[in-house]
N, C-alpha and C positions, 0 to 999 in steps of 0.2 A: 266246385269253387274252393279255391285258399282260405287263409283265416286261419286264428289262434283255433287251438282245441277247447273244450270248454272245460273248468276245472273237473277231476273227478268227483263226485258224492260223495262227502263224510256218513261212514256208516255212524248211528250214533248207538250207542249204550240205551237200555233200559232206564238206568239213574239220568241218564243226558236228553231222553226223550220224556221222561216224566217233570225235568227243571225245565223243560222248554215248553211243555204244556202250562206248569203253574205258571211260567211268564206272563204266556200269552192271554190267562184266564182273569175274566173281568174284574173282578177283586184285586188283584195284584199291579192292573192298570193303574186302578182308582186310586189304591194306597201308593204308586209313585209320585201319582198326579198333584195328591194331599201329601207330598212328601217335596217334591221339588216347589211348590207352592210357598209351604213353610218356608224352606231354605231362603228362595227368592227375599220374603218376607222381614226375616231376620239378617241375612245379607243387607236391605236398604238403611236398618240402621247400624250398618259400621261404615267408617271410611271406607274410601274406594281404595286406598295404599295397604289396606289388610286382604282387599278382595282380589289385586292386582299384581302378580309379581313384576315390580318393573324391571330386575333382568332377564326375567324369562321370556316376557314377550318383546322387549327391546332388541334380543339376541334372536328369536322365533323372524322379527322381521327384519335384522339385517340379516340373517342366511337366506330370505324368501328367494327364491329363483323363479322368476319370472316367466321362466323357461319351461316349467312345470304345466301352466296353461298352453294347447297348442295353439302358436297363431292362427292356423289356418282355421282351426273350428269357433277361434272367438270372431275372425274375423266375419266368418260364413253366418253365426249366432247374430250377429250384432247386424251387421246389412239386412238378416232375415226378419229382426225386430224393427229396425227404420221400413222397411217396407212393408208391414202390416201396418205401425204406427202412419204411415203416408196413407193406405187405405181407408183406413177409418178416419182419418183425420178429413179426406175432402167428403167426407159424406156428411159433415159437420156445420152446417150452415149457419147457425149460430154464432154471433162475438165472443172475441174474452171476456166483454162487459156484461155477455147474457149469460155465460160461464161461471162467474167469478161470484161468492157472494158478496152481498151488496157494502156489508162492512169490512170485508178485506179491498175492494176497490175504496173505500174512501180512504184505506191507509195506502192504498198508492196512490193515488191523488196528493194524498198530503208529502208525500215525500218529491211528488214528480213536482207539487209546488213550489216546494220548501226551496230558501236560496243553496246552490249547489256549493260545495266545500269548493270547488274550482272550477269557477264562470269558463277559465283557459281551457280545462280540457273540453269544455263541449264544444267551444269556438275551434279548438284543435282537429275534433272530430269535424266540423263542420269546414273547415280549411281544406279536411285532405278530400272530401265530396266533393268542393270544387272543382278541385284539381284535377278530376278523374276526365280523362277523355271523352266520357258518355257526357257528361254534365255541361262540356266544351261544344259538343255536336250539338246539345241541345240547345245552348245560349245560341250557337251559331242559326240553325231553325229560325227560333223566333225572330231573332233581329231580323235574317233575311227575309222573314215574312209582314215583317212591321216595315221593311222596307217599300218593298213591292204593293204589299196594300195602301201605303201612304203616296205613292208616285201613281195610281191609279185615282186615288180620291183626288188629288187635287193639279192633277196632267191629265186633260182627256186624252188626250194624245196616245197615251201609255197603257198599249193595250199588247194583245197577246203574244204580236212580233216585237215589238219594243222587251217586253218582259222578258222570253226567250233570247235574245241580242245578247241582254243585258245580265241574263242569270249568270253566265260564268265570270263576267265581271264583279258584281257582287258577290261572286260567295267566293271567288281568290280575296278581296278585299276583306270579309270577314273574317277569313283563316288567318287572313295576317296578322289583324288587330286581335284575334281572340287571346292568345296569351300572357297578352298586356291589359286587355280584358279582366281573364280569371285572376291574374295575382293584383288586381285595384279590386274587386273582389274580397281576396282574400285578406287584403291587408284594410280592407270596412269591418269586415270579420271581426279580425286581431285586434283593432282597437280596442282600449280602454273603454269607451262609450259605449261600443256596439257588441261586446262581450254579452251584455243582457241578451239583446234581440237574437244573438246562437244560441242560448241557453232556450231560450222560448222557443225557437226550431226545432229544436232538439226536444222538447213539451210535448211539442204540436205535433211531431213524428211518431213517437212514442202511442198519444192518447188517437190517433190514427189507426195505427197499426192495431190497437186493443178494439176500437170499435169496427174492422173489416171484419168479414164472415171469415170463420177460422177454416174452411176448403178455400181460401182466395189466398192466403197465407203460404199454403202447402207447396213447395216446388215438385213438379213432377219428373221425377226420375224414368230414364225405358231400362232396358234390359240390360244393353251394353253396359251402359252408367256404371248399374249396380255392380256387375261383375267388373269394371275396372275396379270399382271402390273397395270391393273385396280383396282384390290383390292387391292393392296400396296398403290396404289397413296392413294385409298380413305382412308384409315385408315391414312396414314401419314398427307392427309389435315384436317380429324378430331379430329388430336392428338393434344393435350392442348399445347406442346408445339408450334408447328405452329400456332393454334388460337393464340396464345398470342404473339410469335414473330411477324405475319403481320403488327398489327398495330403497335407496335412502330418501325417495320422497315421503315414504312411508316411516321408515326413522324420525326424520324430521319433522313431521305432524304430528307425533308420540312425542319428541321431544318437546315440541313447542306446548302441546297441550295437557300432558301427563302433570307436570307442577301445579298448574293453574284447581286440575282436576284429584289431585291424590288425597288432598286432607279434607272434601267434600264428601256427607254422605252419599252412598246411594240413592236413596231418596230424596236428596236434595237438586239429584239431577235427572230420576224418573221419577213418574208415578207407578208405583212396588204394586201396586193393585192391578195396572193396567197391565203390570208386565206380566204377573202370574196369569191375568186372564189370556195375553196374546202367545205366551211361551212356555207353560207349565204342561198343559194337555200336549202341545206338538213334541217338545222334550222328550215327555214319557214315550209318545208313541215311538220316535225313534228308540230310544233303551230298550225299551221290549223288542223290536225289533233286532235291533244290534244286539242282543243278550240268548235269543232263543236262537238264534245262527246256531249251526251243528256244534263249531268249534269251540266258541263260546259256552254254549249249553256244557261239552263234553269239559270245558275246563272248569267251572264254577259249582257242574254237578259232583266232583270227586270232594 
């Protein structure tokens, strides 16, 4: 089979093979680990515009090349993680509400309460539901069944030949009036009054979806699916316009955020203790790692 060749072996030095030993020798761990700890430590209390170069990494993220990740393997990476995430998920029988601890649910409650900054948009969101063809079929259903049931209760007459006769008449009749229907609908909606009663739909939808079993939730994907969605993703992360939107989305969130954040200490925006414990030990063990490499070893040991 084809394929790159694999690098050759750096022969190392005597001096290069004894600094790659002390690296890797449990003492030398510990005093980085007590070494990057400190730092972290002392870094939380200065601003974050002494710990930040902002044209270094201003300029780091407008040259980012986007193009540097392969579509093809993020897009393969990312489908392969929705479809485990899909796995596990219908095996999940359990709610959000039996998921969720009990006092983070009462701060979404309290929010899904609270009057919304814009009654319009839910009523909006709730306008364009109308409007959807599925939503059209369905008003159509009922009425045509409220029909038929009601010319049965009160027409003995009105029985299974009559119903049949009568069904293509009725449901041209419904299609006609449906989309004079949906927009009276949608315009009960839109009112000033009835803006609340959308928001409340829109409540009620919401604390629905949180109390279904979280495998009822899951849409099921088959093979095909996945594999188109992969080659969608990867053309879409290849397309010029996503290369070029990344990076200055990335400018632009550094922008926007960088002031708010520069004359803030450290510590004002972590907890310095949590960090040394989450990133001090894994830090080091990368450095040591990265530092006893052949080349590494052979240029630090001279």
């Amino acid at each position: 089979m084809g394929g790159r060749s694999a690098s050759p072996r750096v022969r190392m030095s005597a001096e290069a093979l004894a600094f790659s030993k002390r690296v890797r020798s449990g003492p030398f761990k510990r005093s980085l680990v007590a070494l990057i700890g400190s730092e972290i430590r002392e870094m939380g209390r200065e601003p974050i515009q002494s710990i930040v170069d902002e044209k270094l990494v201003r300029s780091a993220l407008s040259s980012w090349d986007p193009a540097a990740l392969r579509p093809e393997i993020v897009a393969e990476l990312t489908v392969f993680v929705m479809g485990e995430s899909e796995a596990r998920l219908r095996k999940q029988r359990k709610s959000i509400d039996q998921l969720i601890d009990r006092d983070v649910l009462d701060e979404v409650d309290r929010l899904i309460s609270s009057d919304l900054a814009s009654p319009a948009a839910a009523a909006e969101i709730v306008t364009q539901m109308l409007r959807q063809e599925f939503i059209g079929k369905l008003f159509a259903e009922i009425i045509h069944s409220a029909i038929i049931s009601f010319n049965k209760r009160v027409n003995p007459l009105f029985g299974g030949i009559a119903s049949a006769v009568l069904e293509d008449q009725i449901r041209g009749f419904i299609a006609l009036g449906m989309p004079m229907l949906q927009e009276q609908a949608v315009s009960f909606v839109l009112s000033q009054g009835n803006q609340k009663v959308a928001a409340d739909l829109v409540r009620g939808v919401a604390r629905a979806i949180r109390a279904e079993p979280v495998a009822n939730l899951v849409l099921r994907t088959s093979g095909e699916q996945r594999r188109n969605l992969e080659a969608a993703l990867a053309r879409i992360l290849a397309s010029e316009f996503v290369q070029k939107a990344t990076s200055e989305t990335l400018v632009g969130l550094f922008d926007a955020l960088y002031p708010r954040l520069r004359k803030l200490r450290l510590d004002e925006v972590f907890d310095t203790e949590l960090l040394v414990g989450a990133f001090a030990e894994p830090i080091a063990g990368l450095s040591v790692n990265a530092l006893a490499r052949p080349r590494a070893a052979a240029l630090l040991s001279e």
